[in-house]
C-alpha positions as CSV (number, residue, x, y, z in Angstrom):
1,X,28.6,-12.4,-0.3
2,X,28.1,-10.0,-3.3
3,X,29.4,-6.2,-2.8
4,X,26.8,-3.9,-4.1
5,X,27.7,-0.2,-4.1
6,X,25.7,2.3,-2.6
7,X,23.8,-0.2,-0.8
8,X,23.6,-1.1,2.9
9,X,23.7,-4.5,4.0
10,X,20.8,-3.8,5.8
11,X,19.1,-3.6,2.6
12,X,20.5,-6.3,1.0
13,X,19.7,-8.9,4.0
14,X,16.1,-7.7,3.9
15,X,15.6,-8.1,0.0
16,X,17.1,-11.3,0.0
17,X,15.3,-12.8,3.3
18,X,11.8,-10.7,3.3
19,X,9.2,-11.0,0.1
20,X,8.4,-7.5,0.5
21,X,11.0,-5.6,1.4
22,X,12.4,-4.3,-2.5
23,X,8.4,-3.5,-2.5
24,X,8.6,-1.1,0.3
25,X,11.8,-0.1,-0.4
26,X,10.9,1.1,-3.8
27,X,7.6,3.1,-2.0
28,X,10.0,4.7,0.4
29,X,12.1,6.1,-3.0
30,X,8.7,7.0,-4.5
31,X,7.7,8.6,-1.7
32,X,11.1,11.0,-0.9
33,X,11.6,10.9,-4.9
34,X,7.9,13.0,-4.8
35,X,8.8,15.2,-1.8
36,X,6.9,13.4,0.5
37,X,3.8,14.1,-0.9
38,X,0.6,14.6,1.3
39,X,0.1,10.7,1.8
40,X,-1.4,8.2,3.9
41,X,-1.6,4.8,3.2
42,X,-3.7,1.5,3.7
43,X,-1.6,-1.2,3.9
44,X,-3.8,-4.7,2.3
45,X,-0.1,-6.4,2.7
46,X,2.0,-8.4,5.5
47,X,2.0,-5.8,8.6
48,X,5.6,-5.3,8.6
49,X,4.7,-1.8,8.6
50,X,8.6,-0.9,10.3
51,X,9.8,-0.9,6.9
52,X,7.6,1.6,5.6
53,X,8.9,5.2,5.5
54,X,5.8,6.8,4.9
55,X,2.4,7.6,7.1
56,X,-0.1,4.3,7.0
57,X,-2.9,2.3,7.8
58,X,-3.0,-0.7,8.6
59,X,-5.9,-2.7,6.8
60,X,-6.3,-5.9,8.3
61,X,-9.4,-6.4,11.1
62,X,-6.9,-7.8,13.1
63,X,-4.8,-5.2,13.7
64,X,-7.3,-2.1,13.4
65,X,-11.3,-1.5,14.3
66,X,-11.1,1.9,12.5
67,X,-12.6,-0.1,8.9
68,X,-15.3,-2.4,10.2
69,X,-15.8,-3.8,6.5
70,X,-18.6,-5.7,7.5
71,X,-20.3,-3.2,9.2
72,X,-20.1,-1.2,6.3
73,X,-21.5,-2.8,4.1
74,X,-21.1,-1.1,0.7
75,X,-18.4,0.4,-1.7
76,X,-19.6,3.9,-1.3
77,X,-19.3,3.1,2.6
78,X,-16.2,2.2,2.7
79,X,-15.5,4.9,0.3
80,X,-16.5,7.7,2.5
81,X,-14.6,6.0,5.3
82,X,-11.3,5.9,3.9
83,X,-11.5,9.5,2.6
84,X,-12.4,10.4,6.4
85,X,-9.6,8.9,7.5
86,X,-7.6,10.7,5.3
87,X,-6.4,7.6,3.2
88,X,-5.6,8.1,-0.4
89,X,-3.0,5.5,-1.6
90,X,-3.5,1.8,-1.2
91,X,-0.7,-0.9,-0.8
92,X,-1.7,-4.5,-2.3
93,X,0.2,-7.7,-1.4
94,X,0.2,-10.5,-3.7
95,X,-2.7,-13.0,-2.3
96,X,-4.0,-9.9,0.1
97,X,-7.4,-11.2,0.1
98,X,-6.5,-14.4,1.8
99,X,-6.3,-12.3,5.0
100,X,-9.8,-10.8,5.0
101,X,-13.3,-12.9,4.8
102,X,-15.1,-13.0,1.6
103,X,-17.2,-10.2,1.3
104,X,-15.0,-7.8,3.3
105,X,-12.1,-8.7,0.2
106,X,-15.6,-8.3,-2.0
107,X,-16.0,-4.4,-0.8
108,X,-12.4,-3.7,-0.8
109,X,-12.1,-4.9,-4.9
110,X,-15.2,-3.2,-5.9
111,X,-14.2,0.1,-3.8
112,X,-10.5,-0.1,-5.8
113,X,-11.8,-1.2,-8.9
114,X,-13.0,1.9,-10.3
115,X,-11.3,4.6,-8.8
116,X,-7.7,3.8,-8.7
117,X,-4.6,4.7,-10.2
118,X,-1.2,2.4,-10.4
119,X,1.5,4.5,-9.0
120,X,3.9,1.0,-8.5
121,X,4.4,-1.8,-8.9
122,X,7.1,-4.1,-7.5
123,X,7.3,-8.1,-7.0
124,X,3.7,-8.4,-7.0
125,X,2.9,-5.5,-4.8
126,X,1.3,-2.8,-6.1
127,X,0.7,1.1,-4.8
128,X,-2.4,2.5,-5.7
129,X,-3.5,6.1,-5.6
130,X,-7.3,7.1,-4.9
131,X,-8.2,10.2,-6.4
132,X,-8.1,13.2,-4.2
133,X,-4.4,14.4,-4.9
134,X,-2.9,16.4,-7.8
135,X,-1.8,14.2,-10.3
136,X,1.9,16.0,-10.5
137,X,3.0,14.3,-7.1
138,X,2.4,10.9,-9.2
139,X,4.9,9.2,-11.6
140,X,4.1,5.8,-12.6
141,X,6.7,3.2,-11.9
142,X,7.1,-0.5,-13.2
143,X,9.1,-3.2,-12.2
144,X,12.5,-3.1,-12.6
C-alpha cells in the first residue's frame, strides 16, 4: 500500500476500485472550492449518487418519472423542464447514452449542445453548467 498525505484511505480505495469516484471527488472540491454555489445537478452517470456532495438529480428513467424524455418530445421541452426543476449543471459519464433509448439520448445531446458550459472535466466525466447562474461561481477545471 502507498502512503498518500492528506488523503483518507477512504478516498484512496474508492479511486482505485470505482471509475468515477476521482470524478466526483473533484465536483465535491469544485463545489466547496465555489462556496457551494446555488446548484443542482442532473446526474447522466452511474447512480452512485452517495458520493456526491452536492444537491442532484438523478437522470436515468429508471430511477426518476420527474423527466419523461419521451413524453417530451423536444429540446425546448426538456429545456423548460429542467429549469422548472431547478436544474442548472449537468454531470456526463463516459458512454452515458448507453443507459437511455435513442431518441431520449437524441433530446438530451441536442438540449446540451448549445447551451452549455464545461465547468470539469475528470476521467471522462464531465460537469456542465446551463446558463442561468452568474458566471463568477464558475472556474473551469481540466484534468489533472
Amino acid at each position: 500500500s502507498t502512503f498518500s498525505p492528506g488523503r483518507s484511505a477512504r478516498s484512496i480505495f474508492l479511486e482505485r476500485n470505482m471509475p468515477f469516484a476521482a470524478a466526483f471527488s473533484a465536483v465535491n472540491a469544485w463545489y466547496e472550492r465555489e462556496g457551494r454555489p446555488p446548484v443542482k445537478i442532473l446526474l447522466l452517470t452511474e447512480n452512485c449518487s452517495f458520493y456526491l456532495d452536492v444537491p442532484y438529480q438523478w437522470g436515468h428513467s429508471f430511477f426518476q418519472g420527474l423527466l419523461p424524455y419521451e413524453e417530451l418530445g423536444t429540446a425546448a421541452s426538456l429545456d423548460a423542464r429542467l429549469k422548472e426543476l431547478g436544474i442548472n449543471h449537468v454531470l456526463t459519464s463516459p458512454g452515458w447514452e448507453k443507459n437511455f433509448s435513442a431518441r431520449a439520448a437524441g433530446l438530451i445531446r441536442e438540449t446540451l449542445a448549445a447551451r452549455v458550459v464545461l465547468v470539469l472535466e475528470k476521467d471522462g466525466y464531465r460537469l456542465l453548467r446551463l446558463p442561468g447562474l452568474a458566471a463568477a461561481q464558475h472556474a473551469v477545471v481540466g484534468d489533472d
